[in-house]
MILUM-930502 format. One record per residue (C-alpha): y, x, z; chain. Coordinates in steps of 0.5 Angstrom, whole numbers, plus 500, padded with zeros to 3 digits. Each point is the difference from the previous one (the first is absolute). Last residue first. Layout:
<pt><v>Y</v><u>X</u><w>Z</w><mol>A</mol></pt>
...
This chain:
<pt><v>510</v><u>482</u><w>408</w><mol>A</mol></pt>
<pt><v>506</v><u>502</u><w>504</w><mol>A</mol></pt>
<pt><v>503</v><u>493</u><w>499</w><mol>A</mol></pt>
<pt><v>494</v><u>498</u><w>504</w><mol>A</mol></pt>
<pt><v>503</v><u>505</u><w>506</w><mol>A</mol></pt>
<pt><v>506</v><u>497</u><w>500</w><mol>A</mol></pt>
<pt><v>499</v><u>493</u><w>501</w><mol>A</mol></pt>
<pt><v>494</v><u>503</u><w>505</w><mol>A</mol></pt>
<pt><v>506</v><u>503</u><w>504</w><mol>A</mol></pt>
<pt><v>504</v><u>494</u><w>499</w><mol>A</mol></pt>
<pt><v>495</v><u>496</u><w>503</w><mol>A</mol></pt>
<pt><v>499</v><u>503</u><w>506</w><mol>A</mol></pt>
<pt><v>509</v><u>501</u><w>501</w><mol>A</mol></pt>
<pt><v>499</v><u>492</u><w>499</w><mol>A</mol></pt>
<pt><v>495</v><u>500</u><w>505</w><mol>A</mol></pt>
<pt><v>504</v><u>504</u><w>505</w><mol>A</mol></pt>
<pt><v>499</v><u>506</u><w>504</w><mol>A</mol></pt>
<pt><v>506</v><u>504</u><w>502</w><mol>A</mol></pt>
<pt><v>506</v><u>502</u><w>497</w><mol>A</mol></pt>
<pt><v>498</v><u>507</u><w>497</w><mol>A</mol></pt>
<pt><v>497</v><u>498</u><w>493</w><mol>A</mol></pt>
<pt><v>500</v><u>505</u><w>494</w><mol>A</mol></pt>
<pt><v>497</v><u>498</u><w>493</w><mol>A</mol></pt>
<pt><v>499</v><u>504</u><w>494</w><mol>A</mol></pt>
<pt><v>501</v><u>507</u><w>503</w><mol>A</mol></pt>
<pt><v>497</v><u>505</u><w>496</w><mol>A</mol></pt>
<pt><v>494</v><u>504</u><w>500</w><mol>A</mol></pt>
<pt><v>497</v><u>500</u><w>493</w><mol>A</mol></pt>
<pt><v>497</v><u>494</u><w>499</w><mol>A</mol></pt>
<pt><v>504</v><u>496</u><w>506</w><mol>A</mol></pt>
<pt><v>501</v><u>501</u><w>506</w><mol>A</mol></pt>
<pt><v>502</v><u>493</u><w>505</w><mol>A</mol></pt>
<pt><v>503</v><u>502</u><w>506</w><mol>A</mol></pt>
<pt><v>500</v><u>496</u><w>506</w><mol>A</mol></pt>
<pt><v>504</v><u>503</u><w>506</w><mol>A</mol></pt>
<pt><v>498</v><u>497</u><w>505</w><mol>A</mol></pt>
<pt><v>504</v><u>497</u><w>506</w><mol>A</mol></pt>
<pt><v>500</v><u>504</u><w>507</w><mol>A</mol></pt>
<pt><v>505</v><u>504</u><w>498</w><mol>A</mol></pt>
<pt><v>506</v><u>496</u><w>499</w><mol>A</mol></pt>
<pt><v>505</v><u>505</u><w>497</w><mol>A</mol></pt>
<pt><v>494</v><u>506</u><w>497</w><mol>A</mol></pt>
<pt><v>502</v><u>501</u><w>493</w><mol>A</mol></pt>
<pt><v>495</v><u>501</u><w>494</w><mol>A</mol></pt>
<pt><v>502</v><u>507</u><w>498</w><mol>A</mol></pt>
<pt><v>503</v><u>502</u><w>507</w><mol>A</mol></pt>
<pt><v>494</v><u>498</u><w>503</w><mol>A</mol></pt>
<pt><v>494</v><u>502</u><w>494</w><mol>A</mol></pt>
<pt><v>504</v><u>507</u><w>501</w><mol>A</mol></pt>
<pt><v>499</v><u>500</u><w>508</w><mol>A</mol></pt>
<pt><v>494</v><u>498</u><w>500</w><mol>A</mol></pt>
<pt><v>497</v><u>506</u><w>496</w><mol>A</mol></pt>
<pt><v>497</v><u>505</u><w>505</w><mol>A</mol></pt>
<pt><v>497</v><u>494</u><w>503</w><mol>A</mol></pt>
<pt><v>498</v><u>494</u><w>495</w><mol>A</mol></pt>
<pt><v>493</v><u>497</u><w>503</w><mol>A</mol></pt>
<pt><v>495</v><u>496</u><w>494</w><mol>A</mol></pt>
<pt><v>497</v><u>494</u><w>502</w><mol>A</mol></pt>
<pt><v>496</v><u>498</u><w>494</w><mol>A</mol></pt>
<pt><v>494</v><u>504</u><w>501</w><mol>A</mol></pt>
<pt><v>499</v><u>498</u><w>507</w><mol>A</mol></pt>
<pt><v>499</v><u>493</u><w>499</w><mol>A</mol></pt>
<pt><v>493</v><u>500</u><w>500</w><mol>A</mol></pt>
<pt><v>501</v><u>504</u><w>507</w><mol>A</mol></pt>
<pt><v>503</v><u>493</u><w>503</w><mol>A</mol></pt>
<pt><v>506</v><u>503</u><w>503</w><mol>A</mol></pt>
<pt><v>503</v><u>499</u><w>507</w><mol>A</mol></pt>
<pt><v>496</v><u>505</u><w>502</w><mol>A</mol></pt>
<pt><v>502</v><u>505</u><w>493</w><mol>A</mol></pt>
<pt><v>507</v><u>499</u><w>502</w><mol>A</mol></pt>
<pt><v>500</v><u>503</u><w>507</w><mol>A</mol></pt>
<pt><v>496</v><u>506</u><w>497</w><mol>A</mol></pt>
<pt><v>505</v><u>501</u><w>495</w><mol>A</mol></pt>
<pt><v>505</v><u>500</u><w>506</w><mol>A</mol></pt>
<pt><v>497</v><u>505</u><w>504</w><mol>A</mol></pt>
<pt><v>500</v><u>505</u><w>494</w><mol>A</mol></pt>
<pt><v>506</v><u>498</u><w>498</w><mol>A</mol></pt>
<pt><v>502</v><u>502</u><w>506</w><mol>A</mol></pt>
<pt><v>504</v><u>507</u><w>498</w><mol>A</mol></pt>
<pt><v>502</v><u>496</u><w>494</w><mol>A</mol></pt>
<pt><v>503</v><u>495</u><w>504</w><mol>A</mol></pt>
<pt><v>505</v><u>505</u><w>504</w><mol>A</mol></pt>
<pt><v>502</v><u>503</u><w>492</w><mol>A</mol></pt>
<pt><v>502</v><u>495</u><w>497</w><mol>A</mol></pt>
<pt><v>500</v><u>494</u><w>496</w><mol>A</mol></pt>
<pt><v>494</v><u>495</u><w>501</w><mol>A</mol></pt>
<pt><v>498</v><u>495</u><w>494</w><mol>A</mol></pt>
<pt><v>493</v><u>496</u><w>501</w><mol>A</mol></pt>
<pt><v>499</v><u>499</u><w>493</w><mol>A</mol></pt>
<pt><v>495</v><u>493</u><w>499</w><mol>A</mol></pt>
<pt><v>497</v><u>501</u><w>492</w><mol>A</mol></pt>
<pt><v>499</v><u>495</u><w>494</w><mol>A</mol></pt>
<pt><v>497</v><u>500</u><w>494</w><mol>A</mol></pt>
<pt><v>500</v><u>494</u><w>498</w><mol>A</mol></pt>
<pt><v>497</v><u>494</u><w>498</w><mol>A</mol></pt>
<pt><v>503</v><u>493</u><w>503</w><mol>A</mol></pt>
<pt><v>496</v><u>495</u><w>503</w><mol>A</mol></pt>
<pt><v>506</v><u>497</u><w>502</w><mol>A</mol></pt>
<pt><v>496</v><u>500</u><w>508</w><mol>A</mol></pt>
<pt><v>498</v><u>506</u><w>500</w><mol>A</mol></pt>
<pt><v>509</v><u>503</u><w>497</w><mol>A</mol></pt>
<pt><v>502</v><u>495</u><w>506</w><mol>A</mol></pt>
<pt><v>495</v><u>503</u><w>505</w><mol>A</mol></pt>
<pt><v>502</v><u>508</u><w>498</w><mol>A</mol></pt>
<pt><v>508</v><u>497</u><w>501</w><mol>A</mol></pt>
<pt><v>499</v><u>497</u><w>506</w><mol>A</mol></pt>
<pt><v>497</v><u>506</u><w>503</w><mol>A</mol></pt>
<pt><v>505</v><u>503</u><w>497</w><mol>A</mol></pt>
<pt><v>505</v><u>497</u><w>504</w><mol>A</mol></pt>
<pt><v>497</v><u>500</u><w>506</w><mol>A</mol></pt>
<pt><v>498</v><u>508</u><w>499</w><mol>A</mol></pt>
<pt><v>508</v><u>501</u><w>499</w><mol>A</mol></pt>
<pt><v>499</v><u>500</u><w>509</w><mol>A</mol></pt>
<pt><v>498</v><u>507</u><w>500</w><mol>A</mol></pt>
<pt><v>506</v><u>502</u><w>496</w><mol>A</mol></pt>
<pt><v>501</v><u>502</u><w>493</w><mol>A</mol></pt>
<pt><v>495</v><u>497</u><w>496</w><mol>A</mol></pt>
<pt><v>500</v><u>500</u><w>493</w><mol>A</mol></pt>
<pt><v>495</v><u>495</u><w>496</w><mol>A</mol></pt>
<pt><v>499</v><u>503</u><w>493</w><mol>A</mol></pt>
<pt><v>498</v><u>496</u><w>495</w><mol>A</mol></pt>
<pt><v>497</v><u>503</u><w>493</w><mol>A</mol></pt>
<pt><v>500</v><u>501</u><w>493</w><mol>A</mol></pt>
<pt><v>495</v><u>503</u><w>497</w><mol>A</mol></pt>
<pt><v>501</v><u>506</u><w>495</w><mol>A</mol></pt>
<pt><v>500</v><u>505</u><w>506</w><mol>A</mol></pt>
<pt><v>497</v><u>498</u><w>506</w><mol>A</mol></pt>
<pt><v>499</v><u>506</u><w>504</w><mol>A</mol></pt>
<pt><v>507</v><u>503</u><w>497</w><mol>A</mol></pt>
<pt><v>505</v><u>495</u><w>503</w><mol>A</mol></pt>
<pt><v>498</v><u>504</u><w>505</w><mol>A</mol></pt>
<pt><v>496</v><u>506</u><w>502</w><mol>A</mol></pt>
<pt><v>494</v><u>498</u><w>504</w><mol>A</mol></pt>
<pt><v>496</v><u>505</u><w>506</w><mol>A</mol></pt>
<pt><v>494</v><u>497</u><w>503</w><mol>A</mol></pt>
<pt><v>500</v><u>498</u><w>507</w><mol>A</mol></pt>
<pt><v>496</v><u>494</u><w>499</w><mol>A</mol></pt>
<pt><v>506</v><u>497</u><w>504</w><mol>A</mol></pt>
<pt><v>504</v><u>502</u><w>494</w><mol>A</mol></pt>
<pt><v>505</v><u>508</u><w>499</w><mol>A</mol></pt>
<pt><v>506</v><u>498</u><w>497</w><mol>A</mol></pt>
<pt><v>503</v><u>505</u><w>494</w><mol>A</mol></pt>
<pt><v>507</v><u>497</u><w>497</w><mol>A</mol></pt>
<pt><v>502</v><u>500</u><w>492</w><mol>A</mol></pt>
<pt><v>506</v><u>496</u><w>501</w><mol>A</mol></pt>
<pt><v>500</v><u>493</u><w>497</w><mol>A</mol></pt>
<pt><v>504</v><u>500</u><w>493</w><mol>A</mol></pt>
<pt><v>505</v><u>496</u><w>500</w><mol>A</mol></pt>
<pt><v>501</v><u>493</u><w>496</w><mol>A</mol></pt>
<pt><v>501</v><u>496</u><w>506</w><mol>A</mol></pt>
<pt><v>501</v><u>504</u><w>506</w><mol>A</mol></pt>
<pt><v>506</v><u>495</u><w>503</w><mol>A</mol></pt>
<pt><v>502</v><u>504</u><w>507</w><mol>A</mol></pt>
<pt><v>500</v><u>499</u><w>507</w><mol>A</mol></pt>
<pt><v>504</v><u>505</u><w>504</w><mol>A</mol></pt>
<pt><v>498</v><u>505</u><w>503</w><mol>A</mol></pt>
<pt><v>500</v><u>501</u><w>508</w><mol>A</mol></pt>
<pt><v>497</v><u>506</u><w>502</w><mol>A</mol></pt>
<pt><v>495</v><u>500</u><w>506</w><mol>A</mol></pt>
<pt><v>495</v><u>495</u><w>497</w><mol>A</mol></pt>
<pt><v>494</v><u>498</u><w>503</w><mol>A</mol></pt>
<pt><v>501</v><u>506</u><w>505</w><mol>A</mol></pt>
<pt><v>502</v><u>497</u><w>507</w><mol>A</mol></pt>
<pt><v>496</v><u>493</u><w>499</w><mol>A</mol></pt>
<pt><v>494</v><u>503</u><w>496</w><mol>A</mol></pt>
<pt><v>499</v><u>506</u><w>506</w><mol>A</mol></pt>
<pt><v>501</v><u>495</u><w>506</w><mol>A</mol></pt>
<pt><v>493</v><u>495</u><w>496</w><mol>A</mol></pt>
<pt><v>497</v><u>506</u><w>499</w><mol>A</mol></pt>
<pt><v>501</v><u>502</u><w>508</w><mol>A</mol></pt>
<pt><v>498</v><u>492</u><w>502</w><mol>A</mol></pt>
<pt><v>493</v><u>501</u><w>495</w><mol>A</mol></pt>
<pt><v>499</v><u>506</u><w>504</w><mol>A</mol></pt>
<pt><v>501</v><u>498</u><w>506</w><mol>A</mol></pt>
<pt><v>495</v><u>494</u><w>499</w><mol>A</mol></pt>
């Protein structure tokens, strides 16, 4: 139980220590960003899918888990095919010295199926936050990559049913 509080303290201090703005990223190339997967393998993105597009659901904080759960449920529920990927997104040096600790943490609460599309962004958490913008950072960011890695569709707001049905909008335009 003491674990669970200190990567709870650890999320809520650290989550987002630089203030960016929120950003509009349509039309922008994603960063290419390096991630480590609950499976605990190493994944360089956009470039693990490219040629297809794909969601990103970016938290920032802990408490983003909610809305992307919301999301992860909606896309389920829609029937919606595609590639879609959970990034866990923690800036700075003090959560990468516990990155271990926080990994494992996820990997509780995670059913182990999951793992693989659950991909942990340290080193780089802070360039996908100053991209994005991390204002109301317990909302996703919910971004939409088209065939060669651009932003088709980006939401920041919260879950919504209509934000959903724009991003499958978006993503049958895609083809």
């Amino acid at each position: 139980m003491k674990a669970i509080l200190n990567l709870l303290l650890i999320f809520t201090l650290s989550g987002c220590a630089t203030q960016y703005p929120n950003q509009n990223i349509e039309g922008q190339a994603f960063p290419s960003v390096t991630g480590t997967s609950l499976e605990k393998q190493t994944v360089s993105l956009p470039a693990h899918v490219s040629g297809k597009p794909s969601v990103y659901l970016i938290g920032y904080k802990q408490d983003s888990q909610f809305d992307i759960d919301r999301w992860l449920i909606g896309l389920d529920m829609k029937e919606v095919n595609v590639v879609a990927f959970e990034l866990p997104t923690i800036a700075g040096m003090f959560p990468r010295m516990f990155s271990t600790q926080i990994d494992e943490g996820m990997r509780r609460g995670i059913p182990k199926e999951l793992w693989g599309g659950v991909i942990t962004i340290y080193e780089d958490g802070e360039r996908i936050q100053a991209f994005t913008g991390n204002e109301k950072p317990n909302n996703a960011r919910v971004v939409l990559l088209n065939r060669q890695g651009k932003v088709a569709y980006f939401y920041d707001r919260g879950f919504s049913v209509a934000a959903l049905n724009e991003l499958i909008t978006r993503l049958a335009e895609l083809g």
